[in-house]
N, C-alpha and C positions, 0 to 999 in steps of 0.2 A: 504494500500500500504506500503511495506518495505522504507524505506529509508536509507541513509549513517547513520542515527543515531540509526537505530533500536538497543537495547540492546542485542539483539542474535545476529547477526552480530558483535556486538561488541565484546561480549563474546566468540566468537570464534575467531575474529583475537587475541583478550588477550591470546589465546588457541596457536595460533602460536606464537606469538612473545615469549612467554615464554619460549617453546619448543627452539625457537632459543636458548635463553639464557641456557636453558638446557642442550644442544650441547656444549656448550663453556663450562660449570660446569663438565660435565661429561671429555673432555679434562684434564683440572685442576687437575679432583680426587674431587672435592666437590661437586657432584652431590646430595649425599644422603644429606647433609650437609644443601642445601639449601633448598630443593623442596620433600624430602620426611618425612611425617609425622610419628613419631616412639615416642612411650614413653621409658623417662618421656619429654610429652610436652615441658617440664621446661627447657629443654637443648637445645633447638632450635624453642623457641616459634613462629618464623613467617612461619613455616612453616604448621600453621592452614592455612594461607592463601595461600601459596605459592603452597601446593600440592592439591587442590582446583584445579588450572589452569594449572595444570602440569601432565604429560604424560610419559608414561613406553615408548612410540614411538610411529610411526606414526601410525599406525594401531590403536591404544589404540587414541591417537587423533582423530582421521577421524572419531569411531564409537561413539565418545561421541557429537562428531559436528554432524553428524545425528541425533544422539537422540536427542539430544537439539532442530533441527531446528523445527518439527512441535510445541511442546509442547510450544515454548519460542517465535513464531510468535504468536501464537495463545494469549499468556499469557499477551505478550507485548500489546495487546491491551485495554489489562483491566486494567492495571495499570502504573505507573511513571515508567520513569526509577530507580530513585534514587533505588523506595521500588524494582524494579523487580532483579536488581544486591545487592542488601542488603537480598534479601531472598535467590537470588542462592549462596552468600557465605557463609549466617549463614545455611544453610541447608546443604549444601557441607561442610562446618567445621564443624559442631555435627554427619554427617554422616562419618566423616575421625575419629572422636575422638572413636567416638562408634565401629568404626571400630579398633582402636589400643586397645580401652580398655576389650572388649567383645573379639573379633578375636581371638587371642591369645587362650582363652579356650576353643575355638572351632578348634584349632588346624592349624587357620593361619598364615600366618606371619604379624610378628610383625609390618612391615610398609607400609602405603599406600598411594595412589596419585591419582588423579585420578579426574574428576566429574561427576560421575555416579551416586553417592548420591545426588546431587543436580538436577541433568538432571529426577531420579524419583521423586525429591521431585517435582519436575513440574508435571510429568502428573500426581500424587498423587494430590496434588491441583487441578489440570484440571477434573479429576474423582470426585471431589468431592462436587466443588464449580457450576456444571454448573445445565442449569433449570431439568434436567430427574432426579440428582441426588437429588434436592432439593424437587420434586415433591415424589420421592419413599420415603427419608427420613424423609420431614416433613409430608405425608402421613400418620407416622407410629409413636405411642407414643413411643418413645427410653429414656433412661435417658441419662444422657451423658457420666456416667461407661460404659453402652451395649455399646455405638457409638462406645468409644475408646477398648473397646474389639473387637468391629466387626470389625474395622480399623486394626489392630494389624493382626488379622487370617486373615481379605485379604492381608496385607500387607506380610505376611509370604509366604499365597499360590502365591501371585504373585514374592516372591524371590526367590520359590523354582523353580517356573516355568522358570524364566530367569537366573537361576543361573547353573555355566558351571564350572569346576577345575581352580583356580588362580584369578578366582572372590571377590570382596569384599564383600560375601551375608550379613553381618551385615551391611557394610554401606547404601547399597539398600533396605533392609530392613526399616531402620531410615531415610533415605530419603525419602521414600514414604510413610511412619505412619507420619513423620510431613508435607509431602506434603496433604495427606488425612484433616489432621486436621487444616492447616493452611486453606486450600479449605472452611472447612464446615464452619468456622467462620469469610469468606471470610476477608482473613488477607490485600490481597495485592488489594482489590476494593478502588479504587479512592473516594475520601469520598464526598459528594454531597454538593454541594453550595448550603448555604442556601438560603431559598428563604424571601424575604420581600412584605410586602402588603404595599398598597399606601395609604397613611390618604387623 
């Protein structure tokens, strides 16, 4: 059952309330200032996290709060909050960075916003960590070079596959290879109480 404290629910009013505050930046003239990610990092460091939960608008809001909802109900049940908001924003921050640093040479623009890369690194985890996938993979001798090569080519075909003009496809790309990988080394499972025996 969802409750008031679900972390997806959370993570989506953090989606609005920012947005709010985005509204009032963009008034200002400080919009890009606060909440968009642009190298060098070094000139506006918080906005590794700031453009994480921030939005081009509301359409760019609404379709990340969709994605999010199955993948992050689903997620939330297997792990803390603490760990489930500490992996959507170090995923969502290496996927905004990869996205300023790589993007560029691929003929992007320079800055991004967004949590799209965090929103794949969920089902990327979710495709990765659950029993079918554990069943086919440990099925099969892989090294762990092959794993993260096979991770990498699905991770590509499936950026080509959702990927549209004005898109981040580097940061979806890095969001769902560390989503794959965090998955198979099930990063964010609740670690098991130990058990004692009675003398």
């Amino acid at each position: 059952m969802v409750t008031a404290r679900s972390p997806t629910l959370t993570t989506i009013t953090l989606f609005v309330v920012v947005f709010v505050f985005e509204s009032v930046a963009r008034l200002l003239g400080v919009f890009p200032l606060l909440f968009v990610l642009a190298p060098p990092v070094t000139t506006n460091p918080w906005t590794v996290v700031t453009s994480v939960y921030a939005h081009a608008g509301p359409i760019h809001l609404l379709g990340n709060a969709i994605g999010l909802l199955l993948p992050g109900f689903v997620l939330e049940r297997q792990t803390s909050a603490l760990r489930y908001h500490a992996f959507f924003l170090t995923a969502g921050a290496a996927a905004g960075i990869a996205e300023i640093t790589v993007g560029p040479l691929l003929g992007n623009a320079a800055g991004v916003l967004g949590a799209s890369g965090a929103v794949f690194a969920f089902i990327g985890y979710l495709l990765s960590a659950n029993r079918l996938a554990e069943a086919a993979i440990g099925g099969v001798e892989l090294s762990g070079r092959v794993q993260l090569v096979a991770f990498a080519v699905l991770a590509v075909l499936v950026t080509v596959a959702t990927g549209r003009p004005g898109v981040a496809l580097v940061a979806h790309f890095t969001g769902f290879f560390v989503g794959l990988v965090a998955g198979r080394v099930h990063l964010l499972r609740r670690p098991t109480p130990p058990s004692y025996g009675m003398l």
